[in-house]
N, C-alpha and C positions, 0 to 999 in steps of 0.2 A: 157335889164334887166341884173343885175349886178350877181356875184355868189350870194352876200348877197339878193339878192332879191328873187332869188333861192329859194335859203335857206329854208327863213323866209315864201314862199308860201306855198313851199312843208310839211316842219312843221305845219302850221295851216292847214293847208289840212290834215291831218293825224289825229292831234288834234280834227277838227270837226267831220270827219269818225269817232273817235274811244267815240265821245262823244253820251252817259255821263261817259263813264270810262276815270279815266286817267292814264297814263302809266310812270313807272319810266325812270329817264333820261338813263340810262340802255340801259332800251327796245327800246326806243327812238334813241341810238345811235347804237344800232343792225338793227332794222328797216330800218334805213335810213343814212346804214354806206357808201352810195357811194353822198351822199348829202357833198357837203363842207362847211367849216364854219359853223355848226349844235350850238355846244354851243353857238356861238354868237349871232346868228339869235335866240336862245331861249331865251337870257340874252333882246334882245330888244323886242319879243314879250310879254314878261312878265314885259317889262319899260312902254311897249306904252299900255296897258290893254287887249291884245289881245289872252292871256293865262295867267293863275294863278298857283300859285306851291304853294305848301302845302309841305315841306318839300322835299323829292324827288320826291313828284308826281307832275305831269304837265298834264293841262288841257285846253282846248278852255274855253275861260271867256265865263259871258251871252253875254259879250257889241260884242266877235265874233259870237257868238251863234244867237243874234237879228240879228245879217248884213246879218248872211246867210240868216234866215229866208224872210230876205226884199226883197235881191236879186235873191230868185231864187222862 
């Protein structure tokens, strides 16, 4: 598993924990300030549909929200 892979878990992990609220990039980078490459892995989960941003808020999409639900 790569940092970027990292990353991009541990943020949608927090995303779904913290859903349905969503938290600004902010919080986000206070949260999970010993996480590397954080704005990257947010810039691709919100390319690949995996979280939504509403200006500075960031949230788990439905299309991560149904995976969870399937998967666990």
């Amino acid at each position: 598993m790569t940092d970027h892979d990292f990353a991009q878990r541990t943020l949608l992990g927090l995303l779904l924990e913290e859903h349905p609220s969503m938290l600004t990039v902010e919080d986000i980078e206070r949260r999970l300030s010993d996480v590397p490459r954080l704005r990257e892995a947010l810039d691709v989960l919100v390319r690949d549909g995996l979280a939504s941003r509403l200006g500075d808020l960031i949230g788990a999409s439905r299309a991560a929200i149904r995976a969870r639900q399937l998967t666990t």
